[in-house]
N, CA, C and O atoms as a GROMACS GRO file, in nm:
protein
  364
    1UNK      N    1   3.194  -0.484   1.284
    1UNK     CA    2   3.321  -0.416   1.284
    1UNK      C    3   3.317  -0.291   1.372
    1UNK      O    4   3.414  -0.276   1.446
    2UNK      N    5   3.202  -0.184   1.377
    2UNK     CA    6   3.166  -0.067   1.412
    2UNK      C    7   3.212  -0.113   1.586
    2UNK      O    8   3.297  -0.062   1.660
    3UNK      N    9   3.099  -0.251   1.616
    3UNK     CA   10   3.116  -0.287   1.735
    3UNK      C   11   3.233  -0.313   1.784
    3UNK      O   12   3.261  -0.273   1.896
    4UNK      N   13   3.308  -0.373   1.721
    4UNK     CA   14   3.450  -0.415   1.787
    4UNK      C   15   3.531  -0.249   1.833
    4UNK      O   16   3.584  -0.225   1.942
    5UNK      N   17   3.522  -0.169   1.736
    5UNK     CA   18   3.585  -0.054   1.759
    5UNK      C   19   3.506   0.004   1.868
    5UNK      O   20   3.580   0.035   1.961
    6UNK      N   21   3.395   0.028   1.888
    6UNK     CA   22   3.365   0.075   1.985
    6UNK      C   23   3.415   0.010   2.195
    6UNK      O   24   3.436   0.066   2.302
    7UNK      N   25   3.413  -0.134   2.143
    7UNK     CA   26   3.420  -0.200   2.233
    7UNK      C   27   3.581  -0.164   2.318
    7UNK      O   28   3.591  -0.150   2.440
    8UNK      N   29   3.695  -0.154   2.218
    8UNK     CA   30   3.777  -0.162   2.251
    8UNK      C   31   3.806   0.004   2.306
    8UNK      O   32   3.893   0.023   2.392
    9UNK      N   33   3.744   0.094   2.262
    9UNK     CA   34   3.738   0.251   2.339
    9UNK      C   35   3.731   0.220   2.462
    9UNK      O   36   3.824   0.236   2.541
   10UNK      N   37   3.601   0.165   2.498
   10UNK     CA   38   3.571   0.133   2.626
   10UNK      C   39   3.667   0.110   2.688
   10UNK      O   40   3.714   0.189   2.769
   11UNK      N   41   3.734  -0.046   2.652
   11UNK     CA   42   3.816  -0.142   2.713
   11UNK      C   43   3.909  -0.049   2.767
   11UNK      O   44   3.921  -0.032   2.889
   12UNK      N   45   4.018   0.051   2.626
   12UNK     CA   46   4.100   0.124   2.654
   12UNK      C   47   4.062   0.217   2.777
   12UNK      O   48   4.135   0.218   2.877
   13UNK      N   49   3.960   0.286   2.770
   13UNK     CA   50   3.947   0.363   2.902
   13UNK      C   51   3.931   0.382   3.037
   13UNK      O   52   3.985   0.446   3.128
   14UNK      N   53   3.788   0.264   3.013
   14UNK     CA   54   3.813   0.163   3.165
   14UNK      C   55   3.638   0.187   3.173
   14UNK      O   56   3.566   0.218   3.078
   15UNK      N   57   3.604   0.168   3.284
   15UNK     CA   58   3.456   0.191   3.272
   15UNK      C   59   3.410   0.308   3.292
   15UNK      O   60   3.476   0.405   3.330
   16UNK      N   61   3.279   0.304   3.263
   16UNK     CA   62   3.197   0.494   3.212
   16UNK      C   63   3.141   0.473   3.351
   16UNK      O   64   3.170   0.578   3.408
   17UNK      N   65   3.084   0.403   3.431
   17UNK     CA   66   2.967   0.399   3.545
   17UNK      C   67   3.047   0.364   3.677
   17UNK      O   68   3.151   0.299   3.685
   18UNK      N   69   2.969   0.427   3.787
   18UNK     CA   70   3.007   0.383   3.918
   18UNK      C   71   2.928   0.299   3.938
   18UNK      O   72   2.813   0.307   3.896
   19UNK      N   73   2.988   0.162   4.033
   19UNK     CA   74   2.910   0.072   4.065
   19UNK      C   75   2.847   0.085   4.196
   19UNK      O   76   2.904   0.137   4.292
   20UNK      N   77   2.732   0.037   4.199
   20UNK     CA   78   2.689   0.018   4.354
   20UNK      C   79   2.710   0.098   4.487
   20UNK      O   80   2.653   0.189   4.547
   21UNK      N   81   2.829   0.014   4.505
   21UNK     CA   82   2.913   0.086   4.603
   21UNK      C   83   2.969   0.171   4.629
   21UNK      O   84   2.990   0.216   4.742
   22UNK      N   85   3.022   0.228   4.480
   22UNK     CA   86   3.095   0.384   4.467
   22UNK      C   87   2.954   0.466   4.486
   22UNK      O   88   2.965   0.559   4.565
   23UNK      N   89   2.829   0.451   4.432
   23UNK     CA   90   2.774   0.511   4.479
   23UNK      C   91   2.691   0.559   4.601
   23UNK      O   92   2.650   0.671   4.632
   24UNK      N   93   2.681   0.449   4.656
   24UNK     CA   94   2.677   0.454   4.794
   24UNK      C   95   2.749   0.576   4.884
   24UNK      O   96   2.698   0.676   4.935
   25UNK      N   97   2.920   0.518   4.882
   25UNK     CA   98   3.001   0.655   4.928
   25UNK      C   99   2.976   0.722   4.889
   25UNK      O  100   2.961   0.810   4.973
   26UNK      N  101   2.941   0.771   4.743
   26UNK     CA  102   2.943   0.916   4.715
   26UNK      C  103   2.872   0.968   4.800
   26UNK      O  104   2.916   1.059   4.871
   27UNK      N  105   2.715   0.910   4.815
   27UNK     CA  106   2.641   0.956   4.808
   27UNK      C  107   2.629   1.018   5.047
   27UNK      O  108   2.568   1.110   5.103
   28UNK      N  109   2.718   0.909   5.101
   28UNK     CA  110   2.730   0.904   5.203
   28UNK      C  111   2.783   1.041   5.272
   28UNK      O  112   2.738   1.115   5.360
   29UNK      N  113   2.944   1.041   5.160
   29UNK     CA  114   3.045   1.177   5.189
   29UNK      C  115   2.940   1.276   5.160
   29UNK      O  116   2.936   1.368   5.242
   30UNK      N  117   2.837   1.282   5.045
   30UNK     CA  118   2.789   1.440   5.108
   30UNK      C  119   2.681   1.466   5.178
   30UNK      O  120   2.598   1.551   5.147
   31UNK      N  121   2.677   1.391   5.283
   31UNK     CA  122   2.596   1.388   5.468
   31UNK      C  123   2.698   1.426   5.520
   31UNK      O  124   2.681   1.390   5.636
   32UNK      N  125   2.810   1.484   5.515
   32UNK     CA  126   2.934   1.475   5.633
   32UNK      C  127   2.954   1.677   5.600
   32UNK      O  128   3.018   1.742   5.683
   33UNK      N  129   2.899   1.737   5.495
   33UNK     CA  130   2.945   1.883   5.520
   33UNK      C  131   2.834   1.979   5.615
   33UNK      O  132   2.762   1.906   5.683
   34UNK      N  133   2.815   2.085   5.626
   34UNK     CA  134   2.755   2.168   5.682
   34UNK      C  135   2.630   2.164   5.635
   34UNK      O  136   2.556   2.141   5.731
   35UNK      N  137   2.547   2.178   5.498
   35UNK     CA  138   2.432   2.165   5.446
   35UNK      C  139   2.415   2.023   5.383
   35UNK      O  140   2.400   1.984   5.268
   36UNK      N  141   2.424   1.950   5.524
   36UNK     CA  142   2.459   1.769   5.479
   36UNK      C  143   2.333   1.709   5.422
   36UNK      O  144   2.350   1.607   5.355
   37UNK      N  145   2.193   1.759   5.439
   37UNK     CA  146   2.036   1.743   5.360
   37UNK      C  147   2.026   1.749   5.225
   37UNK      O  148   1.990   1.663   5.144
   38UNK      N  149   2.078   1.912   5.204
   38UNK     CA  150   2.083   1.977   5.094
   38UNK      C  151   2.166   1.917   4.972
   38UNK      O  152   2.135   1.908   4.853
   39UNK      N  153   2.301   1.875   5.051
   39UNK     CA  154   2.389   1.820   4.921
   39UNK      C  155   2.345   1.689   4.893
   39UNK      O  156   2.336   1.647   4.778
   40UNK      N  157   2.310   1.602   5.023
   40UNK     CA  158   2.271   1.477   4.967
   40UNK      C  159   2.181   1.420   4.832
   40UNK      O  160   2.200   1.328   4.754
   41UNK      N  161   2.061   1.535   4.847
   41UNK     CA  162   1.916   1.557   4.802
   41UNK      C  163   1.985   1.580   4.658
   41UNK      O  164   1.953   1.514   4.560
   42UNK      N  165   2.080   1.679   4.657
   42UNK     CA  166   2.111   1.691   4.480
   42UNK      C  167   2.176   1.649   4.451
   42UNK      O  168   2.212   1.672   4.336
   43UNK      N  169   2.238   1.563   4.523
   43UNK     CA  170   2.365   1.453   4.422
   43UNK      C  171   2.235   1.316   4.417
   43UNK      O  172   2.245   1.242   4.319
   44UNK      N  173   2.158   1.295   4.484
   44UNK     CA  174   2.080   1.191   4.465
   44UNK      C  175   1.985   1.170   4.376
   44UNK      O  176   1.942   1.060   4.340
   45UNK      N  177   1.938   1.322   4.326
   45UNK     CA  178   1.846   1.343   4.250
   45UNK      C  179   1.928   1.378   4.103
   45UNK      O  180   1.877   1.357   3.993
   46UNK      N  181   2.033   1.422   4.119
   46UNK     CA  182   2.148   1.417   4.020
   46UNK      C  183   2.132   1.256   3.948
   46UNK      O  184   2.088   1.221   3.839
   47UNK      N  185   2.172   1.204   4.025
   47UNK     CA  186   2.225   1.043   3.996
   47UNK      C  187   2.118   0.986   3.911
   47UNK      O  188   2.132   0.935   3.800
   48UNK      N  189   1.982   1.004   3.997
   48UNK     CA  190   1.864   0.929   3.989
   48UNK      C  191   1.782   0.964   3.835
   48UNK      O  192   1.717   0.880   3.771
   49UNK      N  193   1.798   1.075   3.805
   49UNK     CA  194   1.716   1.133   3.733
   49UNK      C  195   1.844   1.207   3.577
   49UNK      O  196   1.817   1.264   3.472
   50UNK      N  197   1.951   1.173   3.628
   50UNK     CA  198   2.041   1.191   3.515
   50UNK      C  199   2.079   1.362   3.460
   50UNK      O  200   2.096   1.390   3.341
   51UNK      N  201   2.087   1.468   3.579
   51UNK     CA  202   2.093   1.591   3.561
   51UNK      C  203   2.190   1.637   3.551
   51UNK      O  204   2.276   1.571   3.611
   52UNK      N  205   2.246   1.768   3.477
   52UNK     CA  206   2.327   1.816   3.448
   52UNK      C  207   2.380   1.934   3.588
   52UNK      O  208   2.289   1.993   3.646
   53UNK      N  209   2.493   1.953   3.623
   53UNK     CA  210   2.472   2.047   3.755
   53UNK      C  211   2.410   2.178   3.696
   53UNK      O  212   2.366   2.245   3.789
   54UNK      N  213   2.394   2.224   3.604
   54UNK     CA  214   2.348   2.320   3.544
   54UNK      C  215   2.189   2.356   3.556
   54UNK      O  216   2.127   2.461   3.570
   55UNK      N  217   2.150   2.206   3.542
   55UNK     CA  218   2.006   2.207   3.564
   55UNK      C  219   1.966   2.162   3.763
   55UNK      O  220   1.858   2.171   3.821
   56UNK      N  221   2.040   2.137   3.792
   56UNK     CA  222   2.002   2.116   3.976
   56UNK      C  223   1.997   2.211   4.004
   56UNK      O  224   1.892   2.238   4.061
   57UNK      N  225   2.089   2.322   3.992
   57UNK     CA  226   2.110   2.444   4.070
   57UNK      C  227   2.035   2.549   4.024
   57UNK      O  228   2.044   2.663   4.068
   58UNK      N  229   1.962   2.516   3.936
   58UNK     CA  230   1.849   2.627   3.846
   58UNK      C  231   1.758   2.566   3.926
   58UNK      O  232   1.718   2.656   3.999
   59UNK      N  233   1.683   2.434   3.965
   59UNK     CA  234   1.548   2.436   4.029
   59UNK      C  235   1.509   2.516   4.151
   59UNK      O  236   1.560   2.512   4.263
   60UNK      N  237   1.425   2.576   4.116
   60UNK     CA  238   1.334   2.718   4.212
   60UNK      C  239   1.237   2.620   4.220
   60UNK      O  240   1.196   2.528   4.149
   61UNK      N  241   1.196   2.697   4.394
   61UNK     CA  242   1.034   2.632   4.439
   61UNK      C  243   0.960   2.643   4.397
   61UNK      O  244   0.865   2.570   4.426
   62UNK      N  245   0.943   2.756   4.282
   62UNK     CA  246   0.796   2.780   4.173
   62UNK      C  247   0.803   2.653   4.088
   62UNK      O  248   0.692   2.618   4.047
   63UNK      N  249   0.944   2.548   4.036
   63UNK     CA  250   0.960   2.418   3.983
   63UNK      C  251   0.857   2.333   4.023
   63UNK      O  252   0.788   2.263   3.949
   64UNK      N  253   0.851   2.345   4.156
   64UNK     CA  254   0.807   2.163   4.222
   64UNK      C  255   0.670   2.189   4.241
   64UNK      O  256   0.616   2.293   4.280
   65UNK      N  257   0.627   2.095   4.211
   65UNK     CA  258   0.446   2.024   4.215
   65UNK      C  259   0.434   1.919   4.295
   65UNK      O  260   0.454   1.799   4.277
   66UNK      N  261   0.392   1.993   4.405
   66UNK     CA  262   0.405   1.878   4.492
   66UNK      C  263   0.280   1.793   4.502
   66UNK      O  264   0.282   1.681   4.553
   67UNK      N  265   0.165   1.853   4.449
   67UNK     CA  266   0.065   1.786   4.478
   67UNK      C  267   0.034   1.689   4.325
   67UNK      O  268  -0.065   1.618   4.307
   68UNK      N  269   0.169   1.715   4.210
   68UNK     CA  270   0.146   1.629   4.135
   68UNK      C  271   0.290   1.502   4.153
   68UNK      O  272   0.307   1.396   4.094
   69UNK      N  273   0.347   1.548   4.225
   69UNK     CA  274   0.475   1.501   4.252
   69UNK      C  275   0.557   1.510   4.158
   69UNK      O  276   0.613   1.408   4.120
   70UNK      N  277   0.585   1.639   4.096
   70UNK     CA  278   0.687   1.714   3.959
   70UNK      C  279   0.754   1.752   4.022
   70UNK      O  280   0.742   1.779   4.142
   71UNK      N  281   0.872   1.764   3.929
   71UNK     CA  282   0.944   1.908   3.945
   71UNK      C  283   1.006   1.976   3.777
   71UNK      O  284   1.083   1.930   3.693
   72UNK      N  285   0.962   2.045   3.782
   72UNK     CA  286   0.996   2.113   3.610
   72UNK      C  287   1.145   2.185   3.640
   72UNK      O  288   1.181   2.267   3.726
   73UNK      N  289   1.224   2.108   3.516
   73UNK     CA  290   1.377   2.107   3.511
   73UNK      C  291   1.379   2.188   3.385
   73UNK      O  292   1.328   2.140   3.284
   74UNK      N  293   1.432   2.299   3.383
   74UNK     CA  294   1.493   2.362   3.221
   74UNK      C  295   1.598   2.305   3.193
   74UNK      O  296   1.697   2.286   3.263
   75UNK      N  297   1.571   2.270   3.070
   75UNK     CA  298   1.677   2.205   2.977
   75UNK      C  299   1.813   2.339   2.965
   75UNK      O  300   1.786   2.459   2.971
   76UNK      N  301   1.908   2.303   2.954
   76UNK     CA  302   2.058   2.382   2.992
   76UNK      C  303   2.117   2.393   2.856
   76UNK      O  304   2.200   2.316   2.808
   77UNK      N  305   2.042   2.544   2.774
   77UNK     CA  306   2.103   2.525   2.595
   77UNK      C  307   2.197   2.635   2.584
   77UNK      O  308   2.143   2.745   2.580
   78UNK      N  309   2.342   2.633   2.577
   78UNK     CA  310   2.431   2.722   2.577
   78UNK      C  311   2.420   2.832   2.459
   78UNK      O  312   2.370   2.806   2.349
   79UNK      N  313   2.456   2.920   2.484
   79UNK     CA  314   2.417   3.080   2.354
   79UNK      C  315   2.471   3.000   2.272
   79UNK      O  316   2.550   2.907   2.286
   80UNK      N  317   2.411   3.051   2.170
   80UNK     CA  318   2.437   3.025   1.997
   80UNK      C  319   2.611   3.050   2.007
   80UNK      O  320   2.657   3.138   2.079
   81UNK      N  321   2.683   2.975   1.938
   81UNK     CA  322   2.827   3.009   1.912
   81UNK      C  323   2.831   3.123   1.821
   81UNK      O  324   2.752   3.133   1.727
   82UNK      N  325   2.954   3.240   1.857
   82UNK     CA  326   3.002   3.329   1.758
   82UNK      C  327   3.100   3.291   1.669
   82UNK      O  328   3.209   3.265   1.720
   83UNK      N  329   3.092   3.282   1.563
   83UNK     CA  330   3.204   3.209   1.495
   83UNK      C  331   3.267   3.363   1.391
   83UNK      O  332   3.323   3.384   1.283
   84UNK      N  333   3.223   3.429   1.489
   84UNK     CA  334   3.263   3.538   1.398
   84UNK      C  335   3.449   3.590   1.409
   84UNK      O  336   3.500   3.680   1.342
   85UNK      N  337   3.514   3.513   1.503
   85UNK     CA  338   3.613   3.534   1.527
   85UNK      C  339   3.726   3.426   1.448
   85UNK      O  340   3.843   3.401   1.476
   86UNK      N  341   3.664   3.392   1.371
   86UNK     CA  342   3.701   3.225   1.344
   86UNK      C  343   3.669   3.232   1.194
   86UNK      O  344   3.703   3.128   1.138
   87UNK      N  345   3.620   3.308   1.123
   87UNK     CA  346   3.560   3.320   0.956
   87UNK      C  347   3.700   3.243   0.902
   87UNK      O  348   3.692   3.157   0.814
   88UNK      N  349   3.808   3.276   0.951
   88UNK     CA  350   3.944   3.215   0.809
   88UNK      C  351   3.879   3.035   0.849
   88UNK      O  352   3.866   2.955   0.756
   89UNK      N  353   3.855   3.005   0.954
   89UNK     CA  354   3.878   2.858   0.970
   89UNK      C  355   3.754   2.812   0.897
   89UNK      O  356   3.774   2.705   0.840
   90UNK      N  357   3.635   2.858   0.881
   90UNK     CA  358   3.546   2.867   0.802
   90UNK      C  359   3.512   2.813   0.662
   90UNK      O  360   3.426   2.732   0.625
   91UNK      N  361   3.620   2.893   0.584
   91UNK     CA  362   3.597   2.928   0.470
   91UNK      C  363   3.718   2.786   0.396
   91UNK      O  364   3.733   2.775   0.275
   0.00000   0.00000   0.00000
């Protein structure tokens, strides 16, 4: 039952993934701006490795290991929520 409901979210929305080819272009259009290396490299490594832009744009060269072939990614944990503005909804 769980499954059917889930299935039909999907259906309703349309698909979650780019195929193939969409990624291809994507990945093509960003060779065409001014730092055409640079953007490629992090939408590819984006894609590949499943990153948040939060975490691409944080990797520093002290990250990468090159002689182990790493790169150390910080995990992206937003401040603790204040709910101190919010106590009536709370309670």
């Amino acid at each position: 039952m769980k499954k059917d409901r889930a299935k039909q979210r999907v259906d309703r929305r349309g698909k979650d993934f780019l195929t193939e080819a969409e990624i291809k272009r994507f990945l093509e259009a960003a060779r065409g701006g001014r730092n055409s290396i640079r953007d490629y490299l992090m939408m590819l490594m984006a894609y590949r490795h499943g990153l948040r832009v939060s975490e691409l744009v944080d990797i520093r060269l002290k990250d990468l290991d090159l002689e182990s072939a790493r790169i150390y990614v910080r995990l992206f944990v937003p401040e603790a929520v204040d709910w101190s503005c919010c106590r009536s909804c709370l309670v």
